[in-house]
C-alpha positions in Angstrom: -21.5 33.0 75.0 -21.0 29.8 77.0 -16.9 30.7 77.9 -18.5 34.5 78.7 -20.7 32.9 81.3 -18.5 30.3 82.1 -15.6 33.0 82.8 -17.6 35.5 84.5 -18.9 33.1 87.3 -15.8 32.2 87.8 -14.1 35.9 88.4 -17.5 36.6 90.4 -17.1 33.2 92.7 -13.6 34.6 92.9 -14.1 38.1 93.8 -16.9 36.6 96.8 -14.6 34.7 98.0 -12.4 37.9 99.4 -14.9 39.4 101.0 -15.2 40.6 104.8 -17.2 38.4 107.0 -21.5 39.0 107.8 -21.8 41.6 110.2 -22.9 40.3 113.0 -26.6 41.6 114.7 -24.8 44.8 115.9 -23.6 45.3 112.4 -20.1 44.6 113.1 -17.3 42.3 111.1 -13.7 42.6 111.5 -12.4 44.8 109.1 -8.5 45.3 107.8 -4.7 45.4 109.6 -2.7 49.2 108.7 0.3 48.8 107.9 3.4 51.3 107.9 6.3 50.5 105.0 8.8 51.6 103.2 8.1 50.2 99.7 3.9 49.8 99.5 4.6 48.5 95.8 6.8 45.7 97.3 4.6 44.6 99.8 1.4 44.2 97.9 3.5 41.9 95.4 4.5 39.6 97.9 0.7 39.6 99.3 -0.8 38.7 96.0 1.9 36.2 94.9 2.4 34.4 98.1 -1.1 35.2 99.9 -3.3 35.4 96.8 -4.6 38.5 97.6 -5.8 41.0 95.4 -5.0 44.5 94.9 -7.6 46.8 95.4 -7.6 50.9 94.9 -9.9 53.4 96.3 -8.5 57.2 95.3 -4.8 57.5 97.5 -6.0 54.2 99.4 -3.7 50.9 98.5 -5.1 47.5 99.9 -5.3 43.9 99.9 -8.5 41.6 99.9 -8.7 38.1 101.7 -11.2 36.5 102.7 -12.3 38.1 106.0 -9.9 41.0 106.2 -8.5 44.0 104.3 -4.7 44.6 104.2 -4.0 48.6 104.1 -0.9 50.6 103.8 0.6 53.9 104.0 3.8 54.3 102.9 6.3 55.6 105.8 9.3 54.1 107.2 8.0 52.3 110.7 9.3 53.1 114.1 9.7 49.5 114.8 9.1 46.3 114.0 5.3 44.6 115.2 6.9 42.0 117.8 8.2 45.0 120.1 4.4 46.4 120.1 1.2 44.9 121.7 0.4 44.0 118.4 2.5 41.6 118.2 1.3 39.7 114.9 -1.4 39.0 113.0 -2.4 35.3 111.2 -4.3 33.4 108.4 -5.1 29.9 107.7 -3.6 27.9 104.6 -4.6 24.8 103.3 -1.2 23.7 102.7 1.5 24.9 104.2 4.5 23.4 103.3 3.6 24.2 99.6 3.7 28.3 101.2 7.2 27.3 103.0 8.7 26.3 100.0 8.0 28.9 97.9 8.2 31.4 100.4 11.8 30.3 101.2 12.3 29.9 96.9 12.1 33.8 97.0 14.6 34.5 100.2 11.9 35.8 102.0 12.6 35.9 106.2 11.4 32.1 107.6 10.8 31.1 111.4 9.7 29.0 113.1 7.9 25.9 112.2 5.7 24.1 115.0 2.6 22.6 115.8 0.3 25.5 117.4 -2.5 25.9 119.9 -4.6 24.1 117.8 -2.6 21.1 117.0 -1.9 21.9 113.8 0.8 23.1 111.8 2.4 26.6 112.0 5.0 28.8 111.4 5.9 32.5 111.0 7.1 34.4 108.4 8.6 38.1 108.8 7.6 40.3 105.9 9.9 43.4 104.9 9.5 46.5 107.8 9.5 43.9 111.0 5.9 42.7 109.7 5.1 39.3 111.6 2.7 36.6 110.6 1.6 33.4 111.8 0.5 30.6 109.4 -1.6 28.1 110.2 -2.5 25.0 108.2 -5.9 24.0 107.4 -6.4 21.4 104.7 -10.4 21.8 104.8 -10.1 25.3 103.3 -12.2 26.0 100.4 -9.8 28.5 99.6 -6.2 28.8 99.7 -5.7 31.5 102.0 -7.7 33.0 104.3 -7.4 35.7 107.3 -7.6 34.1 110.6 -6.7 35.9 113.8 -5.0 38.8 115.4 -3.1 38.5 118.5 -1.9 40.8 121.2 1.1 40.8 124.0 0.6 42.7 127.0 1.9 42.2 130.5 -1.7 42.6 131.2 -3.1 40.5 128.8 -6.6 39.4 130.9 -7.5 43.0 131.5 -6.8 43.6 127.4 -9.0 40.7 126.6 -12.1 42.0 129.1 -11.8 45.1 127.5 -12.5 44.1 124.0 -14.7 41.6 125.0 -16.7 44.6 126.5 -16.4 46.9 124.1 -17.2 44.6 121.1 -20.0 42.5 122.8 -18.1 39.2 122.1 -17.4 35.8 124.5 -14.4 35.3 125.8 -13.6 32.0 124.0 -11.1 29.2 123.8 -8.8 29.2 120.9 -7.2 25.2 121.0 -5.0 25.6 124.2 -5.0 29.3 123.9 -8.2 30.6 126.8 -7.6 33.8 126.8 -9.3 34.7 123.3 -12.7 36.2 121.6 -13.9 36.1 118.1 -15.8 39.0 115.7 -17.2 37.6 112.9 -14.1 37.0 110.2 -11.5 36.9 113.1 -10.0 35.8 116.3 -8.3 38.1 118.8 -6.0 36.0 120.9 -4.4 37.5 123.8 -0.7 36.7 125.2 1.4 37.6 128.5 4.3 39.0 127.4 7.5 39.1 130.2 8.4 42.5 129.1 6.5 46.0 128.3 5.4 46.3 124.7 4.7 49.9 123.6 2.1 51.5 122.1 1.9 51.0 117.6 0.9 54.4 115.8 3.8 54.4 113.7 5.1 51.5 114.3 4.8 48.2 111.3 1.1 47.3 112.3 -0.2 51.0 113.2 -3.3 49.8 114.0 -6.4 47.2 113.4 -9.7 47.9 112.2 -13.5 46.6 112.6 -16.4 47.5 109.8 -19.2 48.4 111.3 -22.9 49.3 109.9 -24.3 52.6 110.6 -21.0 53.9 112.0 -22.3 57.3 113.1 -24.6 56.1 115.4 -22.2 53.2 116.8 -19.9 55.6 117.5 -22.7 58.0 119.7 -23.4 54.6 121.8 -19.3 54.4 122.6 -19.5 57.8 123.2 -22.5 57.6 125.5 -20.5 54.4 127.2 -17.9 57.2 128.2 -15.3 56.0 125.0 -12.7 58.7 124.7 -12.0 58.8 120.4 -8.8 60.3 119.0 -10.7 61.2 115.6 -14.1 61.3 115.9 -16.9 59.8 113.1 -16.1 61.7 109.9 -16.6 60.9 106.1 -13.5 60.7 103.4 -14.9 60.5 100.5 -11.8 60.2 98.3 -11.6 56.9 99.4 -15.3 55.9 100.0 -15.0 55.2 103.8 -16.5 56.6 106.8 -14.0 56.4 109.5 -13.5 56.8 113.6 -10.3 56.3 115.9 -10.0 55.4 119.2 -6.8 53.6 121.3 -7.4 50.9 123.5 -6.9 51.3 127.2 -3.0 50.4 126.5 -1.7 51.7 123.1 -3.0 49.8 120.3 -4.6 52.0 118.3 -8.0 51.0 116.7 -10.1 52.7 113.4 -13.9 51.6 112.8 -14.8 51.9 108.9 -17.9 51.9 107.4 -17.6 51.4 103.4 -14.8 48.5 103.8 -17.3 46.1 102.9 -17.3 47.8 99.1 -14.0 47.4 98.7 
């Protein structure tokens, strides 16, 4: 009885551990990245051997948990890569990153970059299969290994991006380390870059689009509504995969679903 107990704490504290982040007092947390790829079955082994995620199924629905954000995919060649989009990458924390670099390299996996970021700390990107870019960033105080971190957009209007999500989410614009132009959710940072040339819109491209969990969806979605928020799919519910769900694209191209049910998952 005592290894029972012992055991099932442990898978419990485990399974907390990748869980979104608290809503905040609107009742919203950031929620998951979309991917497009060619191979979903690929993908979600290098995610739960090299980012210790775990795989999680809801009907045709393929994801994977961290802690504070869902990774979801659909299975379809992408358009382009995510550096020639707004959304130009996405990040997580890791407590030790060289230990990442070395087995990451140890499987001929696509290296960049190593540097010290806006933070001071260590980072460096990695380029998943499909053009899919992520930015590591080194923590040693994690309690966990692993751990989503931030999103972060390149626009050649990059202020303008920023006020609008500040807006729309009800978050403060922030400082990130040397990085000003940024706002946090609860779970995640949304960083904000100027890039020299015109990035292009991403539904169908390797990140199609980035989500945010929100309580009580329908009515959140009457208040955008009401704020004069054009959506591409209004509020409806799927129930093969346990989600409610709404669309909308921001004011230049990056598309954006809200979820309500993520939080299960």
């Amino acid at each position: 009885m005592k290894h029972f107990i012992t055991l099932a704490f442990v898978f419990s504290f485990a399974t907390a551990q990748a869980q979104l982040a608290s809503p905040n007092k609107d009742g919203l947390t950031y929620g998951h990245v979309h991917l497009n790829v060619t191979n979903i079955e690929a993908h979600t082994a290098i995610w739960q051997e090299h980012f210790n995620g775990e795989l999680v199924q809801h009907g045709p629905l393929t994801g994977i948990k961290l802690p504070n954000m869902v990774i979801l995919f659909t299975e379809r060649t992408p358009t382009m890569r995510s550096q020639d989009t707004l959304m130009d990458h996405f990040g997580v924390k890791v407590r030790d990153i060289d230990s990442f670099i070395e087995r990451w390299e140890a499987s001929g996996l696509e290296m960049g970059r190593v540097f010290t970021g806006a933070e001071g700390q260590t980072n460096a990107y990695v380029t998943l299969p499909d053009g899919v870019y992520v930015e590591l960033q080194e923590d040693q105080s994690l309690h966990q290994e692993i751990t989503g971190y931030h999103i972060h957009f390149y626009s050649q209007e990059s202020e303008a991006l920023l006020q609008w999500y500040s807006d729309l989410l009800g978050s403060e614009i922030k400082p990130r380390g040397s990085i000003s132009t940024t706002t946090n959710v609860p779970g995640i940072n949304l960083s904000f870059s100027n890039s020299r040339d015109p990035r292009l819109p991403t539904e169908g491209t390797a990140i199609d689009h980035i989500g945010f969990e929100v309580q009580n969806l329908e009515a959140f979605c009457r208040q955008l509504e009401e704020r004069g928020i054009q959506f591409d799919m209004p509020y409806r519910e799927i129930p093969a995969i346990g989600l409610a769900i709404a669309f909308i694209t921001d004011p230049q191209g990056v598309r954006i679903e809200f979820t309500e049910g993520l939080m299960d998952y």
